[in-house]
N, C-alpha and C positions, 0 to 999 in steps of 0.2 A: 446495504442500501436501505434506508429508513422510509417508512411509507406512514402516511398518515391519509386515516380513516374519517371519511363523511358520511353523514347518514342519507346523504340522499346524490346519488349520481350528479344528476343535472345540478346542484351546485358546487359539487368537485369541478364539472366542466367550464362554472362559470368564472373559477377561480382561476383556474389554470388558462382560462383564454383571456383575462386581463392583465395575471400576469406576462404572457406572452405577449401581447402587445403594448406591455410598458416595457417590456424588453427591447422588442423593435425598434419602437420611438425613440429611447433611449441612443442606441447607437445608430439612428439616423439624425439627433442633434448634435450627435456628439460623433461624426466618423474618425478624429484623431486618434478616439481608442482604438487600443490593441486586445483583440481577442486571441488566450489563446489557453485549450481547450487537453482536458486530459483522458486516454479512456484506456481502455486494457483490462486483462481478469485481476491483476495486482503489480503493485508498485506504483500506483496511480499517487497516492499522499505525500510518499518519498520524492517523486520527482515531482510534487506542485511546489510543494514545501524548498525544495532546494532550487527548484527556480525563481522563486521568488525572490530568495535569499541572493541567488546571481543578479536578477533582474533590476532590485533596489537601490545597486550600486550606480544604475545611473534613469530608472523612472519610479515614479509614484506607481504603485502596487497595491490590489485588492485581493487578497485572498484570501479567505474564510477558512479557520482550521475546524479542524475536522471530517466526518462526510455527506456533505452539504454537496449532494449530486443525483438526487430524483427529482421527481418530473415535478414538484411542488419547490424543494429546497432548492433546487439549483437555479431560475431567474430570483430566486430573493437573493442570493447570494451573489448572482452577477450584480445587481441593484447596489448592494451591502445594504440591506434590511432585514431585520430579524422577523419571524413569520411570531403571528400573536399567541399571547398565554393559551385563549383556548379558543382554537382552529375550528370547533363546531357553529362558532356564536357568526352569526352572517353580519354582524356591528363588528365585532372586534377587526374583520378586513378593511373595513373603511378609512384606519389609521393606517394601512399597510398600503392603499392604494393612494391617500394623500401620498405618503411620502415617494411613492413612485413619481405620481408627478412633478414635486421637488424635486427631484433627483433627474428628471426629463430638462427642466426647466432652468434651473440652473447653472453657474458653470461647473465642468467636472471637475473631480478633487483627486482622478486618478488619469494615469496613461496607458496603462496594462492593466487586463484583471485574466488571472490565471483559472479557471474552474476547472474541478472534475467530471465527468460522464460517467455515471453507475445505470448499470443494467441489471435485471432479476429474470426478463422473456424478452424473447424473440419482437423487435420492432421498436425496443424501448431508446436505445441508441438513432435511430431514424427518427423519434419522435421530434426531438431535441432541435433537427434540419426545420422544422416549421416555423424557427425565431429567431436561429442562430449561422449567423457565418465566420466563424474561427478563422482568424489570417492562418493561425498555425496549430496544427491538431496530433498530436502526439498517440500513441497507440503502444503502450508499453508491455505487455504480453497477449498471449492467446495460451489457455491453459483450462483444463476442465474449471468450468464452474457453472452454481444452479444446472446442472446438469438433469436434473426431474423438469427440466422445461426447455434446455433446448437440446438434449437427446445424445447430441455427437460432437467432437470437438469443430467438425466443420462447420457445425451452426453457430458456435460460438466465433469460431474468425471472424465468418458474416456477420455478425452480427456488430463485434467489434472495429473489423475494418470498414464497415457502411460510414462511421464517419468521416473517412475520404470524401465522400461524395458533397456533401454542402461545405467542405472546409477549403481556403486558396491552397495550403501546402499542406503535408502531412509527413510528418516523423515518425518510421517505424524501427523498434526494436529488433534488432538481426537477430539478438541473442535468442530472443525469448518467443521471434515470430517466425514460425517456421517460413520457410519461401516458396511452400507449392499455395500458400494465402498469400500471394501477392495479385493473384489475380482478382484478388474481395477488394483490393484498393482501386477506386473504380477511375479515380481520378488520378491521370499518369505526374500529377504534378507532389512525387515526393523522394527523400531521399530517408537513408537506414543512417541507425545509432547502435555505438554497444563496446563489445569488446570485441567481437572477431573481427579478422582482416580483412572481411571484406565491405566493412561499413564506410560509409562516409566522414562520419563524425564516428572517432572509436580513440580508445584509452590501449594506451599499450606498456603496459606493469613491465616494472623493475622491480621493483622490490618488493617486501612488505613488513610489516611488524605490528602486532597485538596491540600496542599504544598507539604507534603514533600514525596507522592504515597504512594506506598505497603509495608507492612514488613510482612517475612513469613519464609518458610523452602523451598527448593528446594531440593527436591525427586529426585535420579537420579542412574541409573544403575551401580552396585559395586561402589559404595558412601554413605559414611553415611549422613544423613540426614544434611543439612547449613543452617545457617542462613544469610538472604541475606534482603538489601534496596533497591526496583525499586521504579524510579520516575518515574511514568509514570499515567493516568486518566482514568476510564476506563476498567474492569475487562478484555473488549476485548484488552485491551492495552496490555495485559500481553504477547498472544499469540505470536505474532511476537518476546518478549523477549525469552521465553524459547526454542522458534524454534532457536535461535541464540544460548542459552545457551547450548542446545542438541548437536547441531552441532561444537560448541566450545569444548566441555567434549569428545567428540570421535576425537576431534586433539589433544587432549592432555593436554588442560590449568587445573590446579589442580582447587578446589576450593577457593583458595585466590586468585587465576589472576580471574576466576568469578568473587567472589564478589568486588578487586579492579575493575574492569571494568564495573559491572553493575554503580557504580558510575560515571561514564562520559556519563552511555548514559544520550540523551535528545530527548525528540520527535520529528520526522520530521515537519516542517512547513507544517500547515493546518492537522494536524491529532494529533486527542485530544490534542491538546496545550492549555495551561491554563493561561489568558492573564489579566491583571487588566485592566478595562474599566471606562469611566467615573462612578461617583459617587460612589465609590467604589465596580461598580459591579464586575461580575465573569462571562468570559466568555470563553466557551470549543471553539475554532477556531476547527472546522471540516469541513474547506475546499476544500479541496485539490480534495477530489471524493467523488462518494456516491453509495452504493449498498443496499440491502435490510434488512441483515444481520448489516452489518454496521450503518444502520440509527436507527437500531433496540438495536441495543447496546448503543449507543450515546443517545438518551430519555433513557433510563434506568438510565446510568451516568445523567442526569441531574436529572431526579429524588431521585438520591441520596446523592445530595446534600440539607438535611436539613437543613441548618441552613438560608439557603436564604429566605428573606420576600415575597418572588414572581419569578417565572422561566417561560420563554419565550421562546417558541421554533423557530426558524428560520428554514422552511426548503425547500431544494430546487429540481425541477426535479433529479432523477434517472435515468440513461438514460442506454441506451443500453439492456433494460428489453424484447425489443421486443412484443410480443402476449399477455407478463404476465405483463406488466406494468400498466394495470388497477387494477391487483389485487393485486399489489406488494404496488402500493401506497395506496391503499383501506385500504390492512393490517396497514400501518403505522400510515393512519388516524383512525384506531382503537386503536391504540396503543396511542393516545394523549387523555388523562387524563383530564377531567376538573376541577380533586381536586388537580393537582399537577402545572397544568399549568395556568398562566394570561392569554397568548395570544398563538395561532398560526398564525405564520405567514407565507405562502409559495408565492417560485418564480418560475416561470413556468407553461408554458401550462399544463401539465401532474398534479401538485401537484395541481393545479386551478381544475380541472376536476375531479380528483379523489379523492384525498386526504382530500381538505379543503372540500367537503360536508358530506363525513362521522365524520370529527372532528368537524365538527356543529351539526349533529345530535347527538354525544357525549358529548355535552351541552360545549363542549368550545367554548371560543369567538376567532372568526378564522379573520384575515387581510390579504385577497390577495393582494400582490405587482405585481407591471410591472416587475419587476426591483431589482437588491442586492441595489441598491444606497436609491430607494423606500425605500425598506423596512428595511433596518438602519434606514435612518430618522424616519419613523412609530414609531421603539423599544424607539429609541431614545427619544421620543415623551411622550412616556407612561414608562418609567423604571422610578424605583423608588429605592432610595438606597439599594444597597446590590443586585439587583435582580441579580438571577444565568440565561444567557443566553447564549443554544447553536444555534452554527449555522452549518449546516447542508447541503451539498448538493455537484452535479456534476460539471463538468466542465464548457465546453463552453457553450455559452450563460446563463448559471447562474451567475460564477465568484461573490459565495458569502463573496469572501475575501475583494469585496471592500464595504458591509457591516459592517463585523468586523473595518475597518477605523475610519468608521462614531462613532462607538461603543468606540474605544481603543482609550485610553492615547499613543498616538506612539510615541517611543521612539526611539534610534537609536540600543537599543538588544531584539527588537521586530520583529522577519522576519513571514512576512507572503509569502504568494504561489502567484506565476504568478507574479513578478513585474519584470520582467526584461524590457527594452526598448522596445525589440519585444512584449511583450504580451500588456504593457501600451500600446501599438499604437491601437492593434486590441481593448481591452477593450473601447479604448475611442471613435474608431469609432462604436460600439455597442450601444454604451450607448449617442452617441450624437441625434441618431434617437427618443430618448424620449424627447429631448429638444423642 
């Protein structure tokens, strides 16, 4: 979640409460729109992204990629206004609060706008209830995170489930939300998503294959059972679909505009992407972030990829774990197989410390890297045709996309995460300190 810094409190406050009440005004001139709202510890991008994709097929659609979800980016983003070059200059707002009022004023240009919800502490989710009422608010896990600020996972449900309360309906994740937090949803008016049987809206797998994802049935309330094709890696890959598919069925798309639309999604860059690498290996890109829940899904997928002569795990710090991060990566290094795996490999303090000495006393052969750039070259080193390798991990100071490089045939319909100019400059001054 991206935060931007003022020098002076009281004109943070005065921004944030115009843009709040251009918010308002907004969908009080315009009550046609559809709000509907993302929040969860992860998989929030996946399902705005693939709902919009569903959504498009039959309304005009606004939603900002990226994440464009604190307490500053998120009413610009409902607006669709980009915040100015520099956010200190108390003039440079003045172009941002015209265009709000255009944007009051006018007719609207959209019928849905999808956002995400990002939280860092305790009340940040709550905040958001002071502008915004969501027809449909979606809740796609509960899973340690920032956990140096809200302590225990039950503060994180709260904090997450609170968006119940100002939203009309609310979609939660069966899979990934446990059910003794269903009492954090404070508002009885919602129904569950996912894969298990006991959802409302749920996916129920036939099959699967590396190319071409899932084939199954989609289970879904006053619908007869469909037959639908997701591409997608990943049994946790699903969740993020059917939380778009739930939320699609209560606007109204029949089941042909589903199953036309589940065919255009495609995975976000750096999450479970499935990429040809040299020698014609197989590699899951799970770059983008990394949580506990999520790393934990990701070795599962690679383990189920049979047909590979050899699988290799790459993975990297977990961050933002807090107090629990020794036992969060401890689990993981439990979780690394020595009849499944050739190597581990991990980047970071944290995966150095915790992780790789429980996957050595689990009789895998473990390679600590400095470095993403390291430890490509290492895989690189030791891959042998066909091997299936995933890679794995957080953000800053990891950036194990530039790994997968070292690894991938790159192509010009190969996108990975973080390459924009701004992020190349900070990567390379990171990574020149090993030279």
């Amino acid at each position: 979640m991206e935060h931007i810094r003022y020098d002076g409190d009281m004109f943070k406050k005065f921004v944030l409460n115009k843009l709040q009440e251009y918010v308002k005004q907004y969908f009080k001139n315009h009550p046609e729109i559809k709000l509907i709202v993302v929040a969860g510890s992860v998989g929030k991008t996946s399902t705005k992204r693939a709902l919009a994709t569903l959504l498009s097929r039959r309304y005009r659609v606004r939603m900002q990629e990226g994440n464009y979800n604190s307490e500053i980016s998120t009413p610009l983003a409902i607006l669709g206004i980009n915040k100015p070059a520099n956010i200190k200059n108390p003039f440079s707002w003045f172009s941002v609060f015209r265009a709000a009022r255009l944007r009051i004023k006018n007719p609207t240009d959209v019928d849905v706008i999808v956002q995400e919800l990002g939280t860092d502490r305790p009340g940040d989710i709550a905040e958001f209830g002071r502008y915004l009422v969501p027809d449909i608010a979606l809740v796609t896990a509960v899973t340690p995170e920032h956990m140096e600020f809200f302590g225990s996972i039950e503060a994180v449900a709260q904090e997450e489930m609170s968006v119940s309360s100002y939203s009309k309906f609310t979609l939660i994740n069966r899979d990934d939300v446990d059910g003794r937090f269903a009492d954090f949803a404070t508002n009885p008016n919602f129904s569950t998503y996912g894969t298990a049987g006991v959802s409302e809206y749920r996916f129920e797998q036939q099959g699967f294959d590396p190319e071409a994802g899932y084939t199954g049935n989609i289970i879904a309330v006053n619908y007869e059972p469909f037959p639908v094709a997701i591409k997608v890696v990943g049994e946790h890959s699903l969740r993020p679909i059917m939380g778009a598919v739930a939320a699609a069925m209560m606007m109204g798309l029949t089941p042909d505009d589903i199953t036309k639309g589940l065919a255009l999604i495609r995975p976000v860059p750096g999450r479970m992407n499935i990429l040809k690498g040299i020698q014609g290996t197989t590699i899951i890109d799970d770059t983008y972030n990394s949580s506990p829940a999520a790393a934990a899904a990701a070795l599962q997928t690679l383990y189920s990829l049979d047909d590979a002569p050899q699988r290799i795990a790459v993975l990297g710090d977990m961050r933002e774990l807090g107090a629990t991060s020794q036992m969060e990566h401890e689990k993981i290094g439990a979780m690394c197989d020595p009849n499944m795996l050739a190597w581990v490999v991990t980047v970071g303090p944290e995966s150095e410390k915790y992780l790789a000495p429980i996957a050595r006393a689990r009789g895998c052969q473990v390679r600590v890297a400095r470095n993403a750039i390291e430890a490509g070259q290492f895989v690189r080193s030791v891959t042998e045709d066909g091997t299936a390798i995933l890679v794995k991990g957080s953000q800053n100071t990891i950036y194990l996309e530039e790994c997968v490089k070292i690894l991938c045939n790159m192509t010009e319909d190969i996108e990975l995460v973080r390459q924009t100019p701004e992020w190349i400059k900070i990567k390379d001054a990171y990574f020149s300190r090993y030279q």
